[in-house]
KEBALO-437757 format. One line per field, with one value per residue: chain; residue in three letters; x, y, z of N, C-alpha, C, O in turn. Coordinates in Angstrom, 1 decimal. Atoms other than C-alpha are relative to their C-alpha. Layout:
<zakols>
vovo: [A, ...]
torti: [Ala, ...]
n.u: [X, ...]
n.v: [Y, ...]
n.w: [Z, ...]
ca.u: [X, ...]
ca.v: [Y, ...]
ca.w: [Z, ...]
c.u: [X, ...]
c.v: [Y, ...]
c.w: [Z, ...]
o.u: [X, ...]
o.v: [Y, ...]
o.w: [Z, ...]
</zakols>
This chain:
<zakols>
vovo: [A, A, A, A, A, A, A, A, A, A, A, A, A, A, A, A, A, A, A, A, A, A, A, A, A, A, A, A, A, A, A, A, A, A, A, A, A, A, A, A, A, A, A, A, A, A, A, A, A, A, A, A, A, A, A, A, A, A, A, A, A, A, A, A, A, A, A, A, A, A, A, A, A, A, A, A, A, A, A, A, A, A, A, A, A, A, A, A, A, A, A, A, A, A, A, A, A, A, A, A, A, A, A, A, A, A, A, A, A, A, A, A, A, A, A, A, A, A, A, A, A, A, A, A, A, A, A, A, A, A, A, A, A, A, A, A, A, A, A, A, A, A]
torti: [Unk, Unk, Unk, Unk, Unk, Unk, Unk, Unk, Unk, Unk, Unk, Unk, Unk, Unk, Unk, Unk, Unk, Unk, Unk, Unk, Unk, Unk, Unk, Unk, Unk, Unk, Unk, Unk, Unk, Unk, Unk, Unk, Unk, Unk, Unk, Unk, Unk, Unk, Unk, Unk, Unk, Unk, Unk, Unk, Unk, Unk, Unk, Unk, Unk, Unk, Unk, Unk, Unk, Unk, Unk, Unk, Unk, Unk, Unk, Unk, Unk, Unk, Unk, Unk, Unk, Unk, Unk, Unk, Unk, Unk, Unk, Unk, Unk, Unk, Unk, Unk, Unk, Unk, Unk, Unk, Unk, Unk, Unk, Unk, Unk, Unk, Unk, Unk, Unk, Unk, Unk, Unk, Unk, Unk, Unk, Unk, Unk, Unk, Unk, Unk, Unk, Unk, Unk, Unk, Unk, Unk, Unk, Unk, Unk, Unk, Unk, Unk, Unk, Unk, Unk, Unk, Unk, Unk, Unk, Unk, Unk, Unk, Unk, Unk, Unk, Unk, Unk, Unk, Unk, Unk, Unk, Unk, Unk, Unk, Unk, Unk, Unk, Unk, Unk, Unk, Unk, Unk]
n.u: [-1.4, -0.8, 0.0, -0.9, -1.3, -0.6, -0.4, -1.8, -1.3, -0.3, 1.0, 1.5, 0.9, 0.5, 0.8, 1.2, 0.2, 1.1, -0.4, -0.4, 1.1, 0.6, -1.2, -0.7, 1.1, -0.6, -1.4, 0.2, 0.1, 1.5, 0.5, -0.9, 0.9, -1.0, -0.1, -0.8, -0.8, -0.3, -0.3, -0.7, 1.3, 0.2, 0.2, 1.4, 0.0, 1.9, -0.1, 0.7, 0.2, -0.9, -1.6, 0.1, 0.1, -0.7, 0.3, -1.0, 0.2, -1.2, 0.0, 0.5, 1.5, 0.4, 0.8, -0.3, 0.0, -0.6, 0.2, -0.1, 0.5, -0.5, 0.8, 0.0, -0.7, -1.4, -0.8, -0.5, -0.3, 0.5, -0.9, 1.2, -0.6, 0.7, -0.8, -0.9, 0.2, -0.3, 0.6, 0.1, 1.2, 0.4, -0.6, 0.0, -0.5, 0.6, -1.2, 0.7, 0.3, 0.4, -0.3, 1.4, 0.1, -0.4, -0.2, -0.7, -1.2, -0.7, 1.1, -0.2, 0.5, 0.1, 0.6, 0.7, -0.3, 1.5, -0.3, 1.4, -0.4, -0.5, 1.8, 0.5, -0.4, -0.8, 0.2, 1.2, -0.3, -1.1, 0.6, 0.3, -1.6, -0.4, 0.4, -0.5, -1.2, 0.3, 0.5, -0.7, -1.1, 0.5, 0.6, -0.8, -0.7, 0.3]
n.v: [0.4, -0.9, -0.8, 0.7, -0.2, -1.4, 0.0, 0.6, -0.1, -1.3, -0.8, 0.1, -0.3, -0.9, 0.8, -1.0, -0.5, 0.9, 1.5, -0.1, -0.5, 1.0, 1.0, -1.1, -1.2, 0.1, -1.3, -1.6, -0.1, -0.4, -1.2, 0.2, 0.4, 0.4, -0.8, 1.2, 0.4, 0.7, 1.1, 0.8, 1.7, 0.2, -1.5, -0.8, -1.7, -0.9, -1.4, -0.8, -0.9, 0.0, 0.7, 1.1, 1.0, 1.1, 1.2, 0.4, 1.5, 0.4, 1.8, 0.7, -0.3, -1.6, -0.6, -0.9, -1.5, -1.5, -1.5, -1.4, -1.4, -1.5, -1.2, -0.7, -1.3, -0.3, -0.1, -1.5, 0.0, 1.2, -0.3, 1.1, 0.9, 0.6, 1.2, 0.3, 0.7, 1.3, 0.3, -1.0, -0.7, -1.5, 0.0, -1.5, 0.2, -0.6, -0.3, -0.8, -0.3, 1.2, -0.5, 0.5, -0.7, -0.1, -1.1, -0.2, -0.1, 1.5, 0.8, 1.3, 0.2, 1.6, -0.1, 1.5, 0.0, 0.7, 0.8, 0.1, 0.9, -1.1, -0.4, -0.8, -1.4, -0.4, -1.1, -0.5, -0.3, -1.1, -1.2, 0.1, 0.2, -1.3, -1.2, 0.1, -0.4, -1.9, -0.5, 0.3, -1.5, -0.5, 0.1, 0.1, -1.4, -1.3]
n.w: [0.1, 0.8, -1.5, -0.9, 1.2, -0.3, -1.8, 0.7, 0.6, -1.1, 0.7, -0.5, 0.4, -0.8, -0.4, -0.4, -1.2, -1.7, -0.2, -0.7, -1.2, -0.5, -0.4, -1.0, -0.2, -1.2, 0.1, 0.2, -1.1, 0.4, 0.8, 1.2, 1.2, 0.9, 1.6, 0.8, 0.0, 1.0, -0.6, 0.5, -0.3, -1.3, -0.9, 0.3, -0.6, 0.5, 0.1, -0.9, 0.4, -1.5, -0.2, 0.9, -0.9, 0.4, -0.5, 0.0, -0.7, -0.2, -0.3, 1.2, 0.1, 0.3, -1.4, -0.9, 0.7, -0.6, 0.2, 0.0, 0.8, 0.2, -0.3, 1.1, -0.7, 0.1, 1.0, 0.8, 1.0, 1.1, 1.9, 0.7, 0.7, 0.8, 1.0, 1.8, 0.8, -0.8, -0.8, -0.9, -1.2, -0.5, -1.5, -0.8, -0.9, -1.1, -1.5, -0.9, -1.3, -1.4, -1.0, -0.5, 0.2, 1.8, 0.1, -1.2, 0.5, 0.3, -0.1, 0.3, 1.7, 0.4, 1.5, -0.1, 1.4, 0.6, 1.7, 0.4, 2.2, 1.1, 0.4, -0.6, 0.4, -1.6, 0.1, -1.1, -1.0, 0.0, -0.3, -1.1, -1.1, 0.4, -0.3, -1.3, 0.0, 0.4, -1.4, -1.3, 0.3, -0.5, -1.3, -0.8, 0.2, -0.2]
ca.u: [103.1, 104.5, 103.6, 105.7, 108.5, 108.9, 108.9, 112.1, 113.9, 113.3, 110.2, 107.3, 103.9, 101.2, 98.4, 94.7, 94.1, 91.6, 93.8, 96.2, 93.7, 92.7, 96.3, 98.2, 95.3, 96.5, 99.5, 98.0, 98.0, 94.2, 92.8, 95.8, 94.7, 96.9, 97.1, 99.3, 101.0, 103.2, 104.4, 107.4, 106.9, 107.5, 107.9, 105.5, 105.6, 102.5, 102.2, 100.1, 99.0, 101.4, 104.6, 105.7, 105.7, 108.2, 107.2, 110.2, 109.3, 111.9, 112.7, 111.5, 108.1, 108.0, 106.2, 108.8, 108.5, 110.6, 108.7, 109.8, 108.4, 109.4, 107.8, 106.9, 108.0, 111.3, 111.9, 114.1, 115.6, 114.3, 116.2, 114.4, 116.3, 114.5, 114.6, 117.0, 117.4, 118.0, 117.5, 117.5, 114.6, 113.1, 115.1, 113.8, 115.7, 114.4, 116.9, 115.2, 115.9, 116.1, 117.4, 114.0, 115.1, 115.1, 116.6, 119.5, 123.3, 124.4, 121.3, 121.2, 120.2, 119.4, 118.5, 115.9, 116.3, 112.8, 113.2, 110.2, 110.0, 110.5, 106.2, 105.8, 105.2, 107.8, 106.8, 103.5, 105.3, 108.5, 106.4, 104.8, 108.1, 109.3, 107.0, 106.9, 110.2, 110.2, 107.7, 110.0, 112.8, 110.8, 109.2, 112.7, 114.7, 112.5]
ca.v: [55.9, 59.0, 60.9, 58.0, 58.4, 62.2, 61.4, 59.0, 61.2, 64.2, 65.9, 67.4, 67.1, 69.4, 67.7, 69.5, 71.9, 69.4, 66.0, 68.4, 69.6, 66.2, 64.5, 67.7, 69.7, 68.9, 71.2, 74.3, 76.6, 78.2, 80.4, 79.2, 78.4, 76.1, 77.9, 74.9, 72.2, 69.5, 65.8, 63.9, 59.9, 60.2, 64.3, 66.8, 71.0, 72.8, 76.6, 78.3, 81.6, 81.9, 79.7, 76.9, 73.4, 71.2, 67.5, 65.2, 61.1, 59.3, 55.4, 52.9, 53.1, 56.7, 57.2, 59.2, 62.9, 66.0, 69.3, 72.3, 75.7, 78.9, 82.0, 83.7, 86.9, 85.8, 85.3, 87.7, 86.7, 83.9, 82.8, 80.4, 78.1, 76.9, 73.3, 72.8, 70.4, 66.5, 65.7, 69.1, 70.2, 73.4, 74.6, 77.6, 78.3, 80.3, 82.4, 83.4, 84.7, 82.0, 84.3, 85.2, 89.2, 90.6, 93.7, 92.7, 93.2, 89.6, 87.8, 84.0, 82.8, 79.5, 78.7, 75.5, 74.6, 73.2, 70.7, 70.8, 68.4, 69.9, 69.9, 71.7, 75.5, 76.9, 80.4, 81.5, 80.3, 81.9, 85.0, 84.4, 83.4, 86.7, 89.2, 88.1, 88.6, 92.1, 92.9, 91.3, 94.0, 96.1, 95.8, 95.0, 97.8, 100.4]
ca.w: [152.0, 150.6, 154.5, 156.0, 153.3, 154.1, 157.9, 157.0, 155.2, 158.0, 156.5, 158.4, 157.3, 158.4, 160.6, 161.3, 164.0, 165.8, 164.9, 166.7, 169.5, 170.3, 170.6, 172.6, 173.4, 177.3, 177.0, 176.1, 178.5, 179.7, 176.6, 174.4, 170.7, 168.4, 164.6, 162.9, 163.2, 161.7, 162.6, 162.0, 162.1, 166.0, 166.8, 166.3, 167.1, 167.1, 166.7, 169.2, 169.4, 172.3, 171.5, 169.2, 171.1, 170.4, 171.0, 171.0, 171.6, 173.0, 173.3, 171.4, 172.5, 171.9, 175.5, 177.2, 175.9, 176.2, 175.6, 174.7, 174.2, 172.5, 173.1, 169.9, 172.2, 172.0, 168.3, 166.7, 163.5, 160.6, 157.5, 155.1, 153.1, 149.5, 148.0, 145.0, 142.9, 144.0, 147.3, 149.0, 151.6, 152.2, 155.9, 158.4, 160.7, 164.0, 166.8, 169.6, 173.2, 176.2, 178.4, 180.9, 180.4, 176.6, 177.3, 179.8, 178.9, 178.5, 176.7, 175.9, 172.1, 171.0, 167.1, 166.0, 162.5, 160.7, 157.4, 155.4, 151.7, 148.6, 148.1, 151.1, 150.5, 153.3, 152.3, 154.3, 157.3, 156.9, 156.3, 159.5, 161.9, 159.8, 160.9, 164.4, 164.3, 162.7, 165.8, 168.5, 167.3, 167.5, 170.8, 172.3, 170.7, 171.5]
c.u: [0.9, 0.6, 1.3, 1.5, 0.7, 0.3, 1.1, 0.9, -0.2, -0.9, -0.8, -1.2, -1.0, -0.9, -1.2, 0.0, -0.5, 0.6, 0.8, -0.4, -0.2, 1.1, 0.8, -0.8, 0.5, 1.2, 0.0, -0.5, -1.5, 0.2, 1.3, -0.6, 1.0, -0.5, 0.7, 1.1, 0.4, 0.5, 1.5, 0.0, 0.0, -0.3, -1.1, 0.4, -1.0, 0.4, -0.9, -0.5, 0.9, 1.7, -0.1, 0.6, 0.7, -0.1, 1.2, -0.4, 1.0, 0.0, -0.3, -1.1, -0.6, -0.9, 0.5, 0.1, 0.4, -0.9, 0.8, -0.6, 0.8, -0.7, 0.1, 0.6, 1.1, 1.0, 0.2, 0.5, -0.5, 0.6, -0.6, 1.3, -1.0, 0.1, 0.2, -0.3, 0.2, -0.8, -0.2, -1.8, 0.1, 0.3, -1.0, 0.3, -0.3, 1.2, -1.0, 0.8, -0.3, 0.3, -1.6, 0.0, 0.3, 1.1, 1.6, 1.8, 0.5, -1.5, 0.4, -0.7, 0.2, -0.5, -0.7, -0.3, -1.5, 0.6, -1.6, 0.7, 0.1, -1.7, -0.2, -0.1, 0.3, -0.6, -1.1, 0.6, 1.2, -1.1, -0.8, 0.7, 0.2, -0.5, -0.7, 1.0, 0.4, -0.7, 0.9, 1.0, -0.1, -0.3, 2.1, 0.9, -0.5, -0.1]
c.v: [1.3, 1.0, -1.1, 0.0, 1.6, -0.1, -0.5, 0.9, 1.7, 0.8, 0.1, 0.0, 0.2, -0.9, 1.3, 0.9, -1.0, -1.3, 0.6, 0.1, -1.2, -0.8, 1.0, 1.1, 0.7, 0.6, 1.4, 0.7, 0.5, 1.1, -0.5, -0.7, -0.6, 0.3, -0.9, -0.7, -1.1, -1.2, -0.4, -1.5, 0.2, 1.5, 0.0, 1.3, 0.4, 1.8, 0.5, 1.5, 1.2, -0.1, -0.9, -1.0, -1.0, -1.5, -1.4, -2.0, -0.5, -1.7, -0.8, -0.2, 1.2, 0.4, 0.6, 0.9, 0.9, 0.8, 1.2, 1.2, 1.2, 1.0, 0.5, 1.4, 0.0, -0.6, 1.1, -0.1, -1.8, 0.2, -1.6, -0.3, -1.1, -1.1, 0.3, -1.2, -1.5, -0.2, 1.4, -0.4, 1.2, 0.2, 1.2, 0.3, 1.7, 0.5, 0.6, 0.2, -1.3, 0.7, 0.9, 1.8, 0.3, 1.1, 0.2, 0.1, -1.6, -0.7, -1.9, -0.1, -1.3, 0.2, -1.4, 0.1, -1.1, -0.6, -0.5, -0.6, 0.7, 0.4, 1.0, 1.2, 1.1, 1.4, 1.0, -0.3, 0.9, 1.5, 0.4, 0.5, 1.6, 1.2, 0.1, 0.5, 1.6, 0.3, -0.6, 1.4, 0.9, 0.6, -0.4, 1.4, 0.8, 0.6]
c.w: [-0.2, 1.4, 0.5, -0.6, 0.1, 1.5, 0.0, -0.4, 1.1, -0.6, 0.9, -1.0, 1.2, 0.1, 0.1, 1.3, 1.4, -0.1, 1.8, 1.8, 1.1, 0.7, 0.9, 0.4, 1.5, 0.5, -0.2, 1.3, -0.1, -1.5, -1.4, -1.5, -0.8, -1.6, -0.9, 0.8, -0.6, 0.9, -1.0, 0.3, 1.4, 0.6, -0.5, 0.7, -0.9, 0.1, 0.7, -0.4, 0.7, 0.0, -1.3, 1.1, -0.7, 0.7, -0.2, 0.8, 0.3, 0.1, -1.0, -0.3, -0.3, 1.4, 0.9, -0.8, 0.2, -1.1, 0.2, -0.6, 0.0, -0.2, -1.5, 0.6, -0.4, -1.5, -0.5, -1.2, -0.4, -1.1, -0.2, -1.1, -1.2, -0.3, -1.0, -0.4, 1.1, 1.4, 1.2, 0.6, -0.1, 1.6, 0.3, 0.7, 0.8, 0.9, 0.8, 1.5, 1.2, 1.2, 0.7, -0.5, -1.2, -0.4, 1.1, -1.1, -0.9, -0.4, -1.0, -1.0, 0.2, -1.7, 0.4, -1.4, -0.2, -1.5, -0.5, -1.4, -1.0, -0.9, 0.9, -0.1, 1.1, 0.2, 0.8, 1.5, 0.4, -0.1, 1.5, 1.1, -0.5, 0.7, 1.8, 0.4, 0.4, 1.5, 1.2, 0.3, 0.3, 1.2, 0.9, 0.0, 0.3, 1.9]
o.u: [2.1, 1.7, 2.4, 2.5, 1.9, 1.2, 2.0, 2.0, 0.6, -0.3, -1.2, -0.9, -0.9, -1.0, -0.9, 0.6, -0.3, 0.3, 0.7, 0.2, -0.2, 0.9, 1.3, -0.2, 0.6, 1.6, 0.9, -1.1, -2.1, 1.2, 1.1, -1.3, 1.9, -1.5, 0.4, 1.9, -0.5, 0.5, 1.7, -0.9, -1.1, -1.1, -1.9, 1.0, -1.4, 1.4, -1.6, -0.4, 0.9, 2.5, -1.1, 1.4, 0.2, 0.3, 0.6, -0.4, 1.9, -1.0, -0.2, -1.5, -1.8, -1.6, -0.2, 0.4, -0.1, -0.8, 1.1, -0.8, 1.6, -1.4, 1.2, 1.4, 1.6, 2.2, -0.6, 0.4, -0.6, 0.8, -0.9, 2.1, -1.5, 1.2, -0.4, -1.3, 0.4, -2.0, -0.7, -2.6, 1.1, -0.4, -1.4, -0.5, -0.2, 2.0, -1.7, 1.4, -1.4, -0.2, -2.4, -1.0, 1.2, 1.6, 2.0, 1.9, 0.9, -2.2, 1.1, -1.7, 0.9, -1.1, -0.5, -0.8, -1.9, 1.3, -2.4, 1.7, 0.3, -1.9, -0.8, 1.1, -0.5, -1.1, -0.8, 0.3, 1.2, -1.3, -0.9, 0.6, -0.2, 0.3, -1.1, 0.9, 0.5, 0.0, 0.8, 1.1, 0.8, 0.1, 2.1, 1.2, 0.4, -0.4]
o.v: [1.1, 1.5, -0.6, -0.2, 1.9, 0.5, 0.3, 0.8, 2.6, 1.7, -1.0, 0.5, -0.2, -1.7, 2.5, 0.3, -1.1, -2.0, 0.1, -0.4, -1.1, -1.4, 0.3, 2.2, 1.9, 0.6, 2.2, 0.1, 0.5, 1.8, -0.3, -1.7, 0.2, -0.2, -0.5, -0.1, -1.5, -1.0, -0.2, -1.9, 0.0, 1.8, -0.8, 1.2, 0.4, 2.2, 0.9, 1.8, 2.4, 0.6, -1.0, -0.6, -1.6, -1.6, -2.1, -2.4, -0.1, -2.3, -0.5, -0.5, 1.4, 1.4, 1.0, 0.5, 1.5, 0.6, 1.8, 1.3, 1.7, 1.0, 0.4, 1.9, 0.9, -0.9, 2.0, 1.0, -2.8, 1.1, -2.5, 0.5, -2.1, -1.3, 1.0, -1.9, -1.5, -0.2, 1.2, -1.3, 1.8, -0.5, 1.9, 0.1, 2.8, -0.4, 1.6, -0.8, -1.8, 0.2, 1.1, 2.0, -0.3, 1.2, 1.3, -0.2, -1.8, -1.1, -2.1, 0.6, -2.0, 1.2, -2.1, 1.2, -2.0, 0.1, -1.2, -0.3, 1.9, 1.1, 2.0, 1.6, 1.9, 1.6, 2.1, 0.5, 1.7, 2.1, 1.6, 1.6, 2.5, 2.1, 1.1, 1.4, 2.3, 0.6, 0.2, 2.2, 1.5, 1.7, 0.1, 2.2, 1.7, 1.8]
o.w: [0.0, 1.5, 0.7, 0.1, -0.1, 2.0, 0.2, 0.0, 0.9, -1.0, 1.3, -2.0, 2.4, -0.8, 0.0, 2.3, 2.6, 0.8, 3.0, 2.8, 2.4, 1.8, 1.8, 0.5, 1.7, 1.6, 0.0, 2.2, -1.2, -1.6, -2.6, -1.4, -1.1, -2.1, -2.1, 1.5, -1.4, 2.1, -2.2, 1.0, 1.7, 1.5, -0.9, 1.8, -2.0, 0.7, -0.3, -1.5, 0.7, 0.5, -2.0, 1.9, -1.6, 1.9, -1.1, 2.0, -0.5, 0.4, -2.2, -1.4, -0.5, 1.3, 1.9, -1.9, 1.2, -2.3, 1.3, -1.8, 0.9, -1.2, -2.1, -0.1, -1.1, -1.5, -0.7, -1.6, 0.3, -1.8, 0.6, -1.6, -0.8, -0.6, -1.7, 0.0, 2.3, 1.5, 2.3, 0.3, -0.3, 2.4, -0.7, 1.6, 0.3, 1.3, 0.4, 1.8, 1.5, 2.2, -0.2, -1.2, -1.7, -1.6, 1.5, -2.3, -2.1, 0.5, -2.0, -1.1, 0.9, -2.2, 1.4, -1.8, 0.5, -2.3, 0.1, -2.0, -0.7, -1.9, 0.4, -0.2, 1.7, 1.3, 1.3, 2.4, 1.3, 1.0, 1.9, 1.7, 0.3, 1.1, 2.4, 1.3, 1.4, 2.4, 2.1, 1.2, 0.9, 1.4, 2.1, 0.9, 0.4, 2.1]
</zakols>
């Protein structure tokens, strides 16, 4: 009850590698390896080693699906948002690169904001997204 109660109020909880494996395995591309992922009562975005896969059910049967992926290549800044008191959430919010060149004059940005419960411990992933990041900057600026 408590999982279906955080899904309600916009909370992910994290699922196993192999629940994930087993239920979107079919999406990875060859050699691709999923590292975590989390579910909301109908979404779900997995983490790759590759991208993060955003899974998006639609309808009322939930059987039409938009996919999207984001290249861990093309994240460049992470800002992490803690739970407070009351009804807060823990936020993380992701900007990455959609534009195909990283390096071109005019480049396109998109953000994807994550809400995690106030159990969840946002921190190991923000450190994660973070230091991806840090390397994107990196590797683009230089």
């Amino acid at each position: 009850m408590p999982k279906l109660l955080s899904g309600i109020l916009g909370n992910y909880t994290e699922l196993s590698v192999e629940e994930l494996t087993k239920q979107y395995g079919t999406y990875l591309m060859p050699e691709e390896k999923i590292t975590t992922g989390f579910k909301l009562v109908r979404d779900t975005f997995i983490v790759t080693d590759q991208r993060i896969i955003l899974f998006d059910h639609q309808g009322v049967t939930g059987k039409k699906t938009r996919v999207v992926s984001i290249d861990l290549d093309s994240i460049y800044e992470v800002s992490m948002e803690t739970a407070g008191m009351g009804f807060d959430d823990s936020e993380m919010t992701i900007h990455y690169i959609t534009s195909p060149y990283f390096k071109a004059n005019n480049v396109d940005t998109a953000t994807y904001k994550f809400e995690f419960g106030k159990k969840f411990n946002i921190q190991p992933f923000y450190v994660a997204m973070q230091t991806i990041a840090v390397e994107n900057r990196r590797k683009i600026n230089s």
